[in-house]
Every structure is written in structure tokens, then in C-alpha cells.
C-alpha positions as CSV (number, residue, x, y, z in Angstrom):
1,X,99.0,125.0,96.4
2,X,97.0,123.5,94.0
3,X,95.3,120.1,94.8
4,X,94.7,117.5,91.8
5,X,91.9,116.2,93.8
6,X,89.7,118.8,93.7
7,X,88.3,121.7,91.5
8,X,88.2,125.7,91.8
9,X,85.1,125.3,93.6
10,X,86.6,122.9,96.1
11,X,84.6,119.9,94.7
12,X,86.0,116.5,94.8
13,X,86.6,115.2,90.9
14,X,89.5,112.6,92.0
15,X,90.2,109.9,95.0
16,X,94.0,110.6,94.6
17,X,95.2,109.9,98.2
18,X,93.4,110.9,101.8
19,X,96.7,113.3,102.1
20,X,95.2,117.0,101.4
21,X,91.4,116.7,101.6
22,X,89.9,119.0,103.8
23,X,88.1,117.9,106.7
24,X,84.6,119.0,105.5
25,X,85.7,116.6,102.4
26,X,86.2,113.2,104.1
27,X,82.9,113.8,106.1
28,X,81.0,114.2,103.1
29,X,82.6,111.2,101.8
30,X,82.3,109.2,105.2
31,X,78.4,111.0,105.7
32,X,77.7,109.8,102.4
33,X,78.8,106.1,102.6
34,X,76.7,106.0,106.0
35,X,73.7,106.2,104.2
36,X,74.7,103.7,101.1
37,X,75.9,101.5,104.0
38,X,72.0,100.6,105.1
39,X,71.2,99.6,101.4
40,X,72.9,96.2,102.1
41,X,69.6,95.1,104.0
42,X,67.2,96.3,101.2
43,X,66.0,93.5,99.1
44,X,66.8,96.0,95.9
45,X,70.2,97.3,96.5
46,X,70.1,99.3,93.4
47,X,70.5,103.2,93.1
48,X,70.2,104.7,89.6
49,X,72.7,107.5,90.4
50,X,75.5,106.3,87.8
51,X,72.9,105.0,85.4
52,X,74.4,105.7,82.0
53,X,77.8,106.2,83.2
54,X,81.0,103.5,82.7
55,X,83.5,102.5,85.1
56,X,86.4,100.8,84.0
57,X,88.1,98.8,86.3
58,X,91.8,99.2,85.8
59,X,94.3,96.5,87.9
60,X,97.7,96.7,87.1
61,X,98.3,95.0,90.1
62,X,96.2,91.7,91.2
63,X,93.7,92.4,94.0
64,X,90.8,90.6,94.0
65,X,88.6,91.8,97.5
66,X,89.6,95.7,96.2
67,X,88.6,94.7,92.3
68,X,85.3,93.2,93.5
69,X,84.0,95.5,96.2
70,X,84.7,98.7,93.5
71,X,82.9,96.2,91.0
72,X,79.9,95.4,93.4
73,X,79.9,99.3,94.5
74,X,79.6,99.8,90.5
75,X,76.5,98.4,89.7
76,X,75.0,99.2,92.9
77,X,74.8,102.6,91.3
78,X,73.5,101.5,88.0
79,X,76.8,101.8,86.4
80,X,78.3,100.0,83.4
81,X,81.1,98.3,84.4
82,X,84.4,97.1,82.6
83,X,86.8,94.9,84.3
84,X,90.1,94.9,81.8
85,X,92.7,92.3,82.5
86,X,95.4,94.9,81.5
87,X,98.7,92.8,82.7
88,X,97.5,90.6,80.0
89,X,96.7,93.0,77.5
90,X,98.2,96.3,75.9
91,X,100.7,96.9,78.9
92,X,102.2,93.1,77.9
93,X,102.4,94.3,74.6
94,X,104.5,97.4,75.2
95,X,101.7,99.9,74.8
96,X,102.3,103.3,77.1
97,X,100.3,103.7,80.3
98,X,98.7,107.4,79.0
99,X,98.6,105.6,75.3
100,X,96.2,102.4,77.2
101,X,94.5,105.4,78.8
102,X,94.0,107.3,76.0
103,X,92.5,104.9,73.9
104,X,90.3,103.6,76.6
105,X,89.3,107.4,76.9
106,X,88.0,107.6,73.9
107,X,85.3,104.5,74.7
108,X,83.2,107.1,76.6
109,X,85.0,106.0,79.7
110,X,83.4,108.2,82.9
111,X,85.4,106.3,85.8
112,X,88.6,105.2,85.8
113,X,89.5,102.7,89.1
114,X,93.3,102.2,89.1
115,X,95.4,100.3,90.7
116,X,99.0,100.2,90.1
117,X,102.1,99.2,91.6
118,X,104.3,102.6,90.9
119,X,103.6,105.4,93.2
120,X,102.0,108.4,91.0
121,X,100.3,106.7,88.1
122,X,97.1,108.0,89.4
123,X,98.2,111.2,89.4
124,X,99.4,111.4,86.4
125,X,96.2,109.5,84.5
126,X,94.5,112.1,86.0
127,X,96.7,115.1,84.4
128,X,95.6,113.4,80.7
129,X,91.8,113.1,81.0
130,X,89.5,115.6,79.7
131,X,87.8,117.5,82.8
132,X,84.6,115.1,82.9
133,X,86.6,111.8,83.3
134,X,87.1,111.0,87.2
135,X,90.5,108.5,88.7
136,X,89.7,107.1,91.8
137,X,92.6,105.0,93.3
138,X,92.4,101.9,94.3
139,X,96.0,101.9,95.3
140,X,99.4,102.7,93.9
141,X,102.8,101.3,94.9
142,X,103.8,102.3,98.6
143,X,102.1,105.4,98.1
144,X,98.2,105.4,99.0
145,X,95.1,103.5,98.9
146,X,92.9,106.2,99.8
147,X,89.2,104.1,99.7
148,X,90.7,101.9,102.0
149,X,91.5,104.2,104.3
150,X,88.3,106.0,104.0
151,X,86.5,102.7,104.8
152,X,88.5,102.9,107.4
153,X,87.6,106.0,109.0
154,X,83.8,105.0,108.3
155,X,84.7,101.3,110.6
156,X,86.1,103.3,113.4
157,X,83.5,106.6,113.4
158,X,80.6,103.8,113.5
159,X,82.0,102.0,116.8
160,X,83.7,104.7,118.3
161,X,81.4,108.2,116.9
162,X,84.0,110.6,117.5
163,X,87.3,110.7,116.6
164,X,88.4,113.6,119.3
165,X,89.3,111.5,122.2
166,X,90.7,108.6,120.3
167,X,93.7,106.7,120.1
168,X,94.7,104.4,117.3
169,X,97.5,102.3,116.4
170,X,98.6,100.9,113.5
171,X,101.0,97.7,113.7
172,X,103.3,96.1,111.3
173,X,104.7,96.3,108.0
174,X,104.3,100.3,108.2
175,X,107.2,101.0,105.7
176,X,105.7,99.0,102.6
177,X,101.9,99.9,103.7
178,X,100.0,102.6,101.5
179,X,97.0,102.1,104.2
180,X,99.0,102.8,106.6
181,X,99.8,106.4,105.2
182,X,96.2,107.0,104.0
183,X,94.9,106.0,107.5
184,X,97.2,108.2,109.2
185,X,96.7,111.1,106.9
186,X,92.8,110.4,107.4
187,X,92.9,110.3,111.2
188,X,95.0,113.5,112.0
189,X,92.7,115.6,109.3
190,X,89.5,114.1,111.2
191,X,90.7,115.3,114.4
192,X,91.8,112.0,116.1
193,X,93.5,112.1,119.5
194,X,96.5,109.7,118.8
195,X,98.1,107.8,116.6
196,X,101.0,105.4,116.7
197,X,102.8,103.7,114.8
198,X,103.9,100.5,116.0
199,X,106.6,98.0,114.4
200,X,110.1,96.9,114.5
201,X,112.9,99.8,113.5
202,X,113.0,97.9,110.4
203,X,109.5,98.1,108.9
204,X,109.4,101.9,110.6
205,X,110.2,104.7,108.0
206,X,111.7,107.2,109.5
207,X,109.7,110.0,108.7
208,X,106.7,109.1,110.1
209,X,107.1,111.2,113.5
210,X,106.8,114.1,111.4
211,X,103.0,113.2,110.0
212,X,102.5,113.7,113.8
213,X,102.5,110.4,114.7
214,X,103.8,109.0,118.0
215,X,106.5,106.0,117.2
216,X,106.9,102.4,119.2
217,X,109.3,100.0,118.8
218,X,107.3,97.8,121.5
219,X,103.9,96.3,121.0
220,X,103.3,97.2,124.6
221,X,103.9,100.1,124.7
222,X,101.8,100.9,121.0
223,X,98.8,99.5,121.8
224,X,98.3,100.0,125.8
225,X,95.0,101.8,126.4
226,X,94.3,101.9,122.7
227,X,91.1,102.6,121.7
228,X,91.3,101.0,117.5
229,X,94.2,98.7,116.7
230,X,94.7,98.4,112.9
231,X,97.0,95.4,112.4
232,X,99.0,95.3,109.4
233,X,99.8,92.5,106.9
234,X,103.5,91.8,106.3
235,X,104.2,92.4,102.9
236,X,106.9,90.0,101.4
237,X,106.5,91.0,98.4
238,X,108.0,94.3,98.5
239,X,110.6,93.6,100.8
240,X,114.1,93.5,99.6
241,X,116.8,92.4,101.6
242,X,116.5,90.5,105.3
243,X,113.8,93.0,107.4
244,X,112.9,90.6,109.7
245,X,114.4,87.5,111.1
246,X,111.6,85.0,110.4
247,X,107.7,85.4,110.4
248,X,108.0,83.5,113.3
249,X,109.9,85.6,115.5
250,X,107.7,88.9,114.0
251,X,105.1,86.8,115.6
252,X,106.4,86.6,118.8
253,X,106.9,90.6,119.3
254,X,104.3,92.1,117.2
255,X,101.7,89.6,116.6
256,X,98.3,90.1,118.4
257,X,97.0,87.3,120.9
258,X,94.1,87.5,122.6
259,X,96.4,88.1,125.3
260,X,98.4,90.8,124.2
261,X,95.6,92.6,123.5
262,X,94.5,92.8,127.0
263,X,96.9,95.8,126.6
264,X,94.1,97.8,124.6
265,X,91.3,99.4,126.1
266,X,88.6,96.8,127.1
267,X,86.3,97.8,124.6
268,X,89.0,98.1,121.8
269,X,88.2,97.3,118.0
270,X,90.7,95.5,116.6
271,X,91.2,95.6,112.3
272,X,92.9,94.8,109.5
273,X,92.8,95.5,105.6
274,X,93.0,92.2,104.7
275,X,93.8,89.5,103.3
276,X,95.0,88.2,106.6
277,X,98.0,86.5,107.5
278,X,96.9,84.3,110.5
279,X,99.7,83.2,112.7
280,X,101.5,85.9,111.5
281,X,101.0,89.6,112.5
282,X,96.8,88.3,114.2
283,X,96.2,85.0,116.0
284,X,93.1,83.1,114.8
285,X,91.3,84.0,118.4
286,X,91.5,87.7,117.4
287,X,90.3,87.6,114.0
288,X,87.3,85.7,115.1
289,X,87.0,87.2,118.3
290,X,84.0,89.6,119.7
291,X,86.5,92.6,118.9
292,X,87.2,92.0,115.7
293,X,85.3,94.1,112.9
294,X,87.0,92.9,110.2
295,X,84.6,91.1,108.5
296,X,82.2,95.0,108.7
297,X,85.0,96.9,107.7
298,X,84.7,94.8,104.1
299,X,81.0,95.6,104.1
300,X,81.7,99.5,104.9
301,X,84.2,99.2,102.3
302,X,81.6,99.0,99.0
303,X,79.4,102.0,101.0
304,X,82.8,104.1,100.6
305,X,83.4,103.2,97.2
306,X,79.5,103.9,96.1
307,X,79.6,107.3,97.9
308,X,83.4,108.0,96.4
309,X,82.3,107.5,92.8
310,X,78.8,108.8,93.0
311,X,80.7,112.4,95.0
312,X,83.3,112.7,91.6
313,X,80.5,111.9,88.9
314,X,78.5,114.5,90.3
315,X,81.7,117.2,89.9
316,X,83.5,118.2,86.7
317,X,85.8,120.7,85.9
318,X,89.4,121.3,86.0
319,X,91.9,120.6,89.4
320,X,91.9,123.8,91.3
């Protein structure tokens, strides 16, 4: 089957989605970012490895931590980088997606970073670009957000080392989560132990036993002897119709308390993708407790997103 990702030699040219990279990819990706990750306590941080190249930062959908860290991760490498407000420009003026992409094609674009809120535009930007223009996505409807993931994997392989005898849950909003998918996807490719899924029937699709994940309905029972528990913001936003009785009462069976997460292994990590809804799905004491490696797993984030671009501008050639 052929995979958009990559091309006929099995290089990686596009971050599409963490769902059909090999294993040998993501470690390369995740080996990679390990060594960018130390460059945050250099007092030069610059690497000229994009030097001459542009990135184009392209939100159709607001996200400022995601926007910034790919920005930061950018110029890191020596990049050029172009943040467009695009929801303000061409697409308000009835231009066409591949017309917008098109035209910003033809500014000697090498990068495109794109964020979108209907599943596939990635994918299909990346069908309309001449063989040395990369897409990396930054996250696309309820689809995928493949960096995050990735940063992830990098969060939980430097507390825990191996991913063979792990298990991880993932709590929450699960149906309207492209993390959650990218993580899962991630996890089971790198070998991981476990993974649940942990939520009311409500915000569980019902296709996610067969990604060969083990489903919960009780927060108990989802995150006893855990090893990572990756708590999920409720999205509101994309919820149509009554999924939940109240934040409040979400709260009361799903949110994590310090003493709920006695339930988890002792030396659990406990994280979250951000932004954070406190009160909500986490307790205050969690986020800022001694398990929490929240606050890192932004930090890994722009070592994921240096090593992602800096891995496609070194490939070219045309999806295998």
C-alpha cells in the first residue's frame, strides 16, 4: 500500500499522522530529537541545518503553544520562518485551499506546517507540491496531530526507557482527540505493553478496541497499576449535542486527584497536551505535583519538531 509519508526508498518526506510509520521511523525521529533536546542548555541554541530553507507556518485553526514551539523549533535550525494569519487572509476571501497553497508554493516555500480543522487537508496539500516541498502536520480535525504524539513518545521513552513492559492510559475526551489516536498509533508500533483507553461511553468511539487497545468505562479500573497516564482535555468545542452531564460531574468520575492517582503505579508520570483545564479532567495538586512532566513534555516538544523538519528537508522525492 502506498504510504504518502514516505518515499521509494523508505525515507520520511511528510509528518502526515504517526498511523503507518515503521518502527525504525519513529526511533529515528524520537533518536534524533534526543540529541536536539540537550541544545536547550547551550548558550547558542542555533544549528545551521535549515539555513537557507523557509517554513511557512500555516494555522487554519488557532493554536498558539503548537504555532510557537514549530516557530521556535524553526529558527533553531537556521530556518526562515513565515507565520501567515491565513483565517484572516485568502481563505476569508474565498480563495481555494490548493489555490492558497499554490501560490504560496511558488514563494520558494521548503516547509509547509499545517494546521487545519478538516481531517485530510494535509494529505491532500501534500498530493499538490512538487517533490522537494515537505507538509508536516501540526494537526487536522479529529484526525491526527502526529508531533504531538511524537513528543509524546520522546516524554515517556525518557522517564520510562523502554516501552516493552509498559502500560499507558489515556483519559478523557478520546472521541474528539487527534492525540489520542496519534499516541495510540505511536505506542503499539513502538512495542508498548498496554494501552487503555479510559472515558465515559460517551466520549469512547467505538472502534478503538480494534487499534488494540484495551477499553474502560471506569477510571479505576483504567489507570490501576499504570505506568504513564496521559490526561485528556475536554474538548467543547467540537462537541455537538449533551455528551456529558456537566464538567462537574466529568470531574467527579474521570478527573485525576492526587488521590485517585494512588491507583497508578507509585512511580507513575502523569501528562497532558495542554492547554489544561484545571478542575476539570486534572486537579491543581496533580499538575503541579512531583509526577507531573507536563511542563518537559513542552520542552521535548520543540526537540521533536527540530528533528521532524530537519529528517523531511534532508529527503526528497516522490511518496512511495
Amino acid at each position: 500500500m502506498k504510504n504518502p509519508q514516505l518515499n521509494k526508498n523508505g525515507e520520511l518526506i511528510h509528518l502526515l499522522s504517526t498511523e503507518g510509520l515503521p518502527k525504525d521511523i519513529l526511533t529515528h525521529i524520537l533518536d534524533t530529537a534526543a540529541n536536539f533536546a540537550s541544545i536547550n542548555d547551550r548558550e547558542v541554541k542555533k544549528l545551521p541545518l535549515l539555513r537557507g530553507k523557509t517554513v511557512f507556518n500555516l494555522f487554519f485553526e488557532n493554536s498558539t503553544r503548537t504555532r510557537t514551539t514549530f516557530e521556535i523549533a524553526a529558527t533553531r535550525l537556521s530556518a526562515d520562518v513565515m507565520n501567515l494569519d491565513i483565517a484572516r487572509s485568502s481563505a476569508s476571501k474565498g480563495e481555494s485551499l490548493l489555490d492558497t497553497i499554490a501560490n504560496l508554493a511558488a514563494m520558494a516555500a521548503d516547509i509547509f506546517v499545517v494546521r487545519h480543522s478538516e481531517s485530510g487537508a494535509p494529505y491532500l496539500i501534500a498530493q499538490h507540491l512538487p517533490p522537494h516541498i515537505h507538509v508536516v502536520n501540526a494537526g487536522d480535525g479529529r484526525h491526527a496531530h502526529p508531533t504531538q504524539g511524537l513528543l509524546d513518545m520522546l516524554t515517556i521513552r525518557h522517564y520510562k526507557k523502554d516501552f516493552s513492559n509498559l502500560t499507558v492510559a489515556i483519559v478523557g475526551d478520546v472521541l474528539h482527540s487527534r492525540v489520542a489516536r496519534s499516541d495510540i498509533h505511536a505506542l503499539t508500533t513502538l512495542g508498548c505493553a498496554e494501552v487503555r483507553v479510559v472515558g465515559p461511553k460517551t466520549l469512547v468511539p467505538s472502534d478503538m478496541a480494534a487499534l488494540g487497545v484495551r477499553v474502560c468505562h471506569s477510571l479505576q479500573e483504567g489507570i490501576t497499576g499504570a505506568d504513564v497516564v496521559i490526561m485528556l482535555r475536554l474538548q467543547n468545542e467540537r462537541m455537538s449535542g449533551a455528551l456529558l452531564p456537566s464538567s462537574h460531574e466529568f470531574f467527579k468520575s474521570y478527573g485525576l486527584t492526587q488521590e485517585k492517582l494512588q491507583w497508578a503505579k507509585s512511580d507513575a508520570i502523569v501528562m497532558h497536551p495542554g492547554p489544561i483545564n484545571r478542575g476539570v479532567e486534572i486537579d491543581s495538586a496533580v499538575v503541579d505535583g512531583v509526577q507531573s512532566v507536563i511542563l518537559p513534555q513542552v520542552s521535548f516538544g520543540i526537540a521533536v519538531r527540530m528533528a521532524v523538519m530537519s529528517i523531511v528537508a534532508a529527503n526528497e522525492g516522490d511518496a512511495a
